[in-house]
C-alpha positions as CSV (number, residue, x, y, z in Angstrom):
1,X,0.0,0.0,0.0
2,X,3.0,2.3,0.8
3,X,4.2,1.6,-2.6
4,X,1.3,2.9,-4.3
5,X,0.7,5.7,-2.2
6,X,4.0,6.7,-3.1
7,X,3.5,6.2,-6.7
8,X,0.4,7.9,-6.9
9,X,1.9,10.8,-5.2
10,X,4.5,11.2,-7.5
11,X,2.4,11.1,-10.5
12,X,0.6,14.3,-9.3
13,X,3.4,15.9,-8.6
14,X,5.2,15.7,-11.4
15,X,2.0,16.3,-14.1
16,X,-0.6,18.8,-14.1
17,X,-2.9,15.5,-12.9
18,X,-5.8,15.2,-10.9
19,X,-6.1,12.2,-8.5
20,X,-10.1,11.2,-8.0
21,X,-11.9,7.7,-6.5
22,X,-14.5,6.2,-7.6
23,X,-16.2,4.6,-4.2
24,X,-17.0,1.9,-2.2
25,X,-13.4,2.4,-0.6
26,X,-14.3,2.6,3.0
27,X,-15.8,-0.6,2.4
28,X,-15.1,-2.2,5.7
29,X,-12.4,-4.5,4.7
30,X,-9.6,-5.0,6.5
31,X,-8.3,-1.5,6.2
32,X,-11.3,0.3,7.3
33,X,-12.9,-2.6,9.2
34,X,-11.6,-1.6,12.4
35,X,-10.5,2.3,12.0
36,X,-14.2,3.3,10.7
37,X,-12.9,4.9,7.3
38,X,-9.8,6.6,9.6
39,X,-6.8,4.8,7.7
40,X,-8.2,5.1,3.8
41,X,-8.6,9.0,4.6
42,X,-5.0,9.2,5.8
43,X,-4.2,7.2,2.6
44,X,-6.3,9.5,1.0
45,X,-4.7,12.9,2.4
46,X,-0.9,11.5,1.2
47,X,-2.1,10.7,-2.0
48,X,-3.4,14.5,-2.6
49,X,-7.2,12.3,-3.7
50,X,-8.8,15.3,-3.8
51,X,-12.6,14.0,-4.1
52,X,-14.4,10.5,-3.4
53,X,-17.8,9.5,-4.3
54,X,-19.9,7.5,-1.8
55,X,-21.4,4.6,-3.2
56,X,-23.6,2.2,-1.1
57,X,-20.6,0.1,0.5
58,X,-18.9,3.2,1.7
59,X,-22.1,4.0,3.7
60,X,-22.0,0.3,6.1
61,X,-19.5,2.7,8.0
62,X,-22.5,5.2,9.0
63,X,-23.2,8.7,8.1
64,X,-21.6,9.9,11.3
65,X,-18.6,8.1,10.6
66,X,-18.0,9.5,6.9
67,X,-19.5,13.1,8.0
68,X,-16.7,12.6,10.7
69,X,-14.0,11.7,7.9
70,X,-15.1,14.5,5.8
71,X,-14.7,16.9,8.5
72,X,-11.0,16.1,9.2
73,X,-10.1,15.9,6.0
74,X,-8.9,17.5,2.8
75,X,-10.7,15.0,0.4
76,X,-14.0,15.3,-0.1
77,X,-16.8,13.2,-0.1
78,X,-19.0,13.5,-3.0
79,X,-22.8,13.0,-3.1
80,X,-25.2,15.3,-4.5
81,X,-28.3,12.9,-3.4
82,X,-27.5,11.8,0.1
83,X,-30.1,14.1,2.2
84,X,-31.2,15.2,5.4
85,X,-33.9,16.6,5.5
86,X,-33.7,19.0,1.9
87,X,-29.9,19.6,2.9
88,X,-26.9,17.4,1.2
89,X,-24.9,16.2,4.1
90,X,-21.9,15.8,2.0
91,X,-20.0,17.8,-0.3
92,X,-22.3,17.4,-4.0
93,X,-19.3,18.7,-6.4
94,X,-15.3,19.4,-6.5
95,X,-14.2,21.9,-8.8
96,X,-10.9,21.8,-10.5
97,X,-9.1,24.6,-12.4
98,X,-6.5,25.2,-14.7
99,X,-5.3,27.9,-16.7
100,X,-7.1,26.9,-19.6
101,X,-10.2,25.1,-18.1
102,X,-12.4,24.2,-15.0
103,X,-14.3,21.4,-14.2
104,X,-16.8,20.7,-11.7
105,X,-17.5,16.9,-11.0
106,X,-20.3,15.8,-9.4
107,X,-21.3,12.7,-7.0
108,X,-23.8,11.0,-7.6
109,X,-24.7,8.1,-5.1
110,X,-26.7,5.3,-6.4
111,X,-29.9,3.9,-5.1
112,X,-28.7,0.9,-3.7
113,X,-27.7,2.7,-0.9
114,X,-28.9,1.9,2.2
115,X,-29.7,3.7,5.4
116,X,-29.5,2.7,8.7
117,X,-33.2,2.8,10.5
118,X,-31.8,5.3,12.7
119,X,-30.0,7.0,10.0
120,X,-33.5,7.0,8.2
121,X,-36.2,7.5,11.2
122,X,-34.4,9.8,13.9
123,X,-32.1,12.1,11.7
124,X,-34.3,12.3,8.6
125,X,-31.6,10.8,6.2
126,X,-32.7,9.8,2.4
127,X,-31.7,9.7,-1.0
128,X,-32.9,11.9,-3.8
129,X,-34.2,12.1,-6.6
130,X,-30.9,12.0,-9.0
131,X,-32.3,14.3,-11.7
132,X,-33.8,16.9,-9.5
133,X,-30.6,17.3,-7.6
134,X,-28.5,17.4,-10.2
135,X,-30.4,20.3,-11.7
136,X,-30.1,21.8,-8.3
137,X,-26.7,21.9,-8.7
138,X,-26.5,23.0,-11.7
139,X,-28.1,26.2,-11.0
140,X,-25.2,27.0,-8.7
141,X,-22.7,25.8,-11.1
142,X,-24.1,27.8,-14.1
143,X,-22.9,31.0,-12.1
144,X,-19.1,29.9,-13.0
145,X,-18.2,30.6,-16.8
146,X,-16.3,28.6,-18.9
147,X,-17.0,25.5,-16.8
148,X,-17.6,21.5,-18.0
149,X,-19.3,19.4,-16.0
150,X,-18.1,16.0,-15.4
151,X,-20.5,13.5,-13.2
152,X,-18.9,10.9,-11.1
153,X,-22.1,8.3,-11.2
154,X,-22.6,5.3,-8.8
155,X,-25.8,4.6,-11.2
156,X,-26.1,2.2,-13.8
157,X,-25.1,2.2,-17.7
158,X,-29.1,2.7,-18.5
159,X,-29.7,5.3,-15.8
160,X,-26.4,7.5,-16.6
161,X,-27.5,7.5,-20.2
162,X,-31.0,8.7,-19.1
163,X,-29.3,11.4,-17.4
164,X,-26.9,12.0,-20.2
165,X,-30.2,12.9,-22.4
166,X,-32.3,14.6,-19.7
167,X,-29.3,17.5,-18.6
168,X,-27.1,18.5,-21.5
169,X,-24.9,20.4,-19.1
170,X,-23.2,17.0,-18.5
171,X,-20.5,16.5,-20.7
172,X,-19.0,13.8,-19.7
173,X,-20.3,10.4,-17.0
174,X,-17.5,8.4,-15.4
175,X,-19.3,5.2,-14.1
176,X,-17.9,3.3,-10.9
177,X,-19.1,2.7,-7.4
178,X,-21.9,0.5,-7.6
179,X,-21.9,0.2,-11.1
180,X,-19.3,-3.1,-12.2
């Protein structure tokens, strides 16, 4: 892991390079099993991963522990359709500039994630409608000139091309997550 962490490192350092994951690593496997998350966001932090999207494995560590994670961290955890109440608990886009461009990418979580009860019935949590949030966001994002938007989509190969169709402003899906 040390080996990577160092390669990945250097990669970004020496290019004008972006480093970006696609979910379900806070997984509880035997990295995040017993830290809650802790160790792959210190992994994280040394590799300079700016942005993660939460897919449904990522949330069997809680909402507290991730919103915990997020807090302490300089990665952020994307999802544009993890609610509570009408409020994103997580971070929904990471922009990106350059001199000569900027790119907003967007989480999108997919619907086979699941809540705890509690999660659900004491601290209102849900998940969104996908479409309706992403043109939320894209309100806010329209503000910013010059700008392409890139999703980073949990959902399916059927459902991304839905939403490929439905919102224009998307220029470009990257599937992962959920989505093998």
């Amino acid at each position: 892991m040390i080996n990577l962490a160092n390669a990945i490192s250097k990669e970004i350092t020496q290019k004008n390079a972006i480093y970006l994951d696609m979910g379900n690593s806070f997984y509880p496997g035997p990295l995040s099993k017993y830290s809650f998350g802790s160790i792959m966001i210190d992994f994280f932090n040394f590799t300079k991963c700016k942005a993660t999207l939460l897919s449904s494995k990522d949330l069997q560590l809680g909402i507290s522990s991730l919103n915990f994670l997020q807090k302490k961290s300089k990665t952020k955890l994307l999802s544009i359709n993890i609610l509570k109440g009408k409020k994103s608990i997580f971070t929904p886009y990471y922009i990106f500039s350059t001199p000569r461009s900027t790119i907003a990418f967007i989480g999108i979580s997919s619907k086979n994630v699941l809540f705890d009860i509690a999660e659900k019935n004491v601290f209102g949590v849900s998940l969104a409608d996908t479409k309706k949030q992403v043109q939320t966001v894209l309100k806010k994002l329209r503000k910013k000139k010059n700008l392409t938007i890139v999703a980073l989509s949990s959902l399916t190969y059927r459902q991304n091309i839905v939403l490929l169709k439905n919102i224009p402003e998307i220029s470009l899906i990257i599937s992962g997550g959920d989505n093998n």
